[in-house]
N, C-alpha and C positions, 0 to 999 in steps of 0.2 A: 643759829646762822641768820644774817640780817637778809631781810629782802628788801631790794632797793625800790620796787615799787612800792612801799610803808616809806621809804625817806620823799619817793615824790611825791605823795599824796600829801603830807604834813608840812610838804616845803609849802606851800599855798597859805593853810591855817597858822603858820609860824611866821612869815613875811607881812599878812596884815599885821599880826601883834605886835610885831615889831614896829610897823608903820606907824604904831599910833601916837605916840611922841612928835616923829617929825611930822603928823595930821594937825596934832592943836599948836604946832608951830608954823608950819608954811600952808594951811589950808589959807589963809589969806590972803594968798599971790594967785588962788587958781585963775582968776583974771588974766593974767598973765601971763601965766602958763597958757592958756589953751589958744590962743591966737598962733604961737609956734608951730612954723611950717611941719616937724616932726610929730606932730600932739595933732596938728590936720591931717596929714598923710595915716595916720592910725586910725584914724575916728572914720574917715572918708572911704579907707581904700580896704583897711585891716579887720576892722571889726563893726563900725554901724551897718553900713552899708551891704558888703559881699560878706560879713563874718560868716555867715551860714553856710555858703555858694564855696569859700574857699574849704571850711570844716569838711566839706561832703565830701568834696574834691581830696585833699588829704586823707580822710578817712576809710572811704575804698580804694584807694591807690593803694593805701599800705596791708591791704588784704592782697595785695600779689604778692607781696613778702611771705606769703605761705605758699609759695607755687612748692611742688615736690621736682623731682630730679625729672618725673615726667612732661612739666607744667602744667599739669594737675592744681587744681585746689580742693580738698577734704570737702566733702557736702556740710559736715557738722561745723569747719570755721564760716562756713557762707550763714548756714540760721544762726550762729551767733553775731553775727557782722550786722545780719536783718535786727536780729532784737533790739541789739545795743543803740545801733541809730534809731530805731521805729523809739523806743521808749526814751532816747533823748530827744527827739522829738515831740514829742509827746508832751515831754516836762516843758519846752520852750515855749512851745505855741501856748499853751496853758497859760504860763506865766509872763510872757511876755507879748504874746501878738491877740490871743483870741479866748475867751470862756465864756460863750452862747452871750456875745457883744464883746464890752472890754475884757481885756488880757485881767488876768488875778494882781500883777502889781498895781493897772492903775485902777482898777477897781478899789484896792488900798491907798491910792494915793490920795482920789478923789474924797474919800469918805474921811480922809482926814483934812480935806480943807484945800488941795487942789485945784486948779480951774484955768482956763485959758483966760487973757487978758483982753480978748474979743469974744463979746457976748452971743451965745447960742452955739456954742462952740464946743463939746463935750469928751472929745478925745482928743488927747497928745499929739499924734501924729497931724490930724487933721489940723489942729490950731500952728503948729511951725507950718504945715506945707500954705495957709494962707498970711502967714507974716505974722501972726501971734506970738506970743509967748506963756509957756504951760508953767505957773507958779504955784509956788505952796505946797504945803501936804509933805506925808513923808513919802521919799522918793524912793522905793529899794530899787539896790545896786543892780541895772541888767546886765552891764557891763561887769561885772561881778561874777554873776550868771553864768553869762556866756564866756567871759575868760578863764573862769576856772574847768567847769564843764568840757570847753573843747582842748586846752592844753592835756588833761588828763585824759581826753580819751584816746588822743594820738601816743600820749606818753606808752600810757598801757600796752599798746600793742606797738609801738619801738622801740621796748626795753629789751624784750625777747631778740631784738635783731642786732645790737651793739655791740661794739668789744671792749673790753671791761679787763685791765689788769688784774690777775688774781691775786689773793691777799697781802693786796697794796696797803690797807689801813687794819694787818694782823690779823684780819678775820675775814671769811669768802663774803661775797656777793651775791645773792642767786641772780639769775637776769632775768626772770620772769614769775609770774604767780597765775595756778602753780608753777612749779620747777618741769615738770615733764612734756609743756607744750611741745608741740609740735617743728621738728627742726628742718630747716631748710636749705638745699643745696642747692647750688649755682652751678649750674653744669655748660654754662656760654658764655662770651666775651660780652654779649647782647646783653645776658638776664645778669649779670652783675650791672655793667653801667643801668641798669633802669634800677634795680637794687640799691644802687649808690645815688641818684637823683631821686628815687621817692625818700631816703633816710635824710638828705642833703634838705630838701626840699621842709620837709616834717621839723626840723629843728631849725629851719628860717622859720618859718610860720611860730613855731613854739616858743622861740625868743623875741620876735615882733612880739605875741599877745603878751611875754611876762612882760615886756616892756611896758605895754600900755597899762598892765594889772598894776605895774609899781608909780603910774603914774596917779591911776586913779585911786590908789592906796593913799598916794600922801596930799593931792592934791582936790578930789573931788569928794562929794556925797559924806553924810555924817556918819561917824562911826556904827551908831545903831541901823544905819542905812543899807551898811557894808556886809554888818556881822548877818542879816536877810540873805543878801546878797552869795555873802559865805556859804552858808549853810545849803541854800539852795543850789550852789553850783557842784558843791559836794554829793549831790542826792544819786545822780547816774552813777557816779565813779565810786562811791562805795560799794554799789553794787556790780562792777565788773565781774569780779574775784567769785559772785554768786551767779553769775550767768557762763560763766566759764565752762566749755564741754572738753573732756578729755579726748585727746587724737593719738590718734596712732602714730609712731617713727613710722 
């Protein structure tokens, strides 16, 4: 029996692969690409800026999708909701904002030949905020990072809530991993419409970040840059399915 959380997780690893043809064919428009009011509105509002602020925001919202008929929520989905963010936190800040000084990428970046183009200038963020520019070096993908990382960890726990025709493609679906999570009734006109605005809500956000993933797939950073990128934004979301507590119906 297929589970459909294995086809989301590989849709990710399977859309760079894909990407890499049309990379060593239009990487050389990104220029042009990135001035585009939509390629701004992503970078500015989707993911450099609030990516983090909207992930949180989405990812305990969709922890009321486990309310019970009481409005209750299970003690054991709230410590898995704690781990899950506390240890994707964990991996971000590491890799991207802080390890006792620079974050772990540019600590790689630099050591491969990085540097701001304003002298005495030693971090990335600090050389753009004074009108610099952070060149050289290899750059792994943060945006990589964080859009794999957060699409998969909303997925995870809005697959369990979806409706899913049954053996539409000859064989069933399960709709979550495990199969025996925890199911959820709606027992008010109230607790559906919030139901249907945090599911609403979750798959705008999910398809803005695939948007920007298939941008910077074909348009941005070098393949070896990516495949960093990859593997690292994989690291939380392999391990959902191992942080997983069984609940009770």
């Amino acid at each position: 029996m297929a589970n459909l959380w294995s086809y989301v997780f590989w849709l990710y690893p399977i859309v760079f692969v894909c990407s890499i043809p049309l990379t060593l064919l239009l990487k050389q428009y990104n220029s042009i690409i990135a001035p585009w009011l939509f390629v701004r509105f992503l970078e500015q509002f989707i993911v450099r800026n609030l990516g983090y602020t909207w992930l949180t925001l989405l990812f305990w919202s969709n922890l009321l999708l486990y309310r019970n008929s009481t409005g209750g929520i299970d003690k054991r989905v709230w410590i898995r909701y704690g781990k899950v963010y506390l240890i994707n936190t964990i991996v971000i800040v590491l890799l991207m904002e802080w390890f006792f000084g620079s974050p772990i990428f540019e600590r790689i970046s630099v050591m491969s030949g990085a540097h701001c183009t304003i002298d005495g200038i030693y971090r990335e963020y600090a050389c753009e905020n004074v009108g610099g520019e952070w060149i050289g070096g290899f750059d792994s993908s943060s945006h990589y990072l964080f859009l794999i990382s957060s699409s998969l960890l909303i997925w995870y726990e809005l697959i369990n809530h979806l409706k899913f025709p049954v053996n539409y493609l000859s064989f069933d679906i399960e709709r979550g991993f495990p199969n025996d999570r925890q199911s959820v009734i709606t027992t008010t006109t109230a607790q559906s419409k919030i139901r249907s605005g945090i599911i609403i809500a979750s798959l705008v956000f999910i398809s803005l970040w695939f948007c920007s993933y298939l941008i910077t797939s074909i348009f941005f950073h070098t393949i070896p840059e990516k495949i960093v990128g990859l593997f690292c934004g994989l690291i939380v979301p392999s391990l959902l399915p191992l942080l997983e507590i069984p609940v009770d119906n």
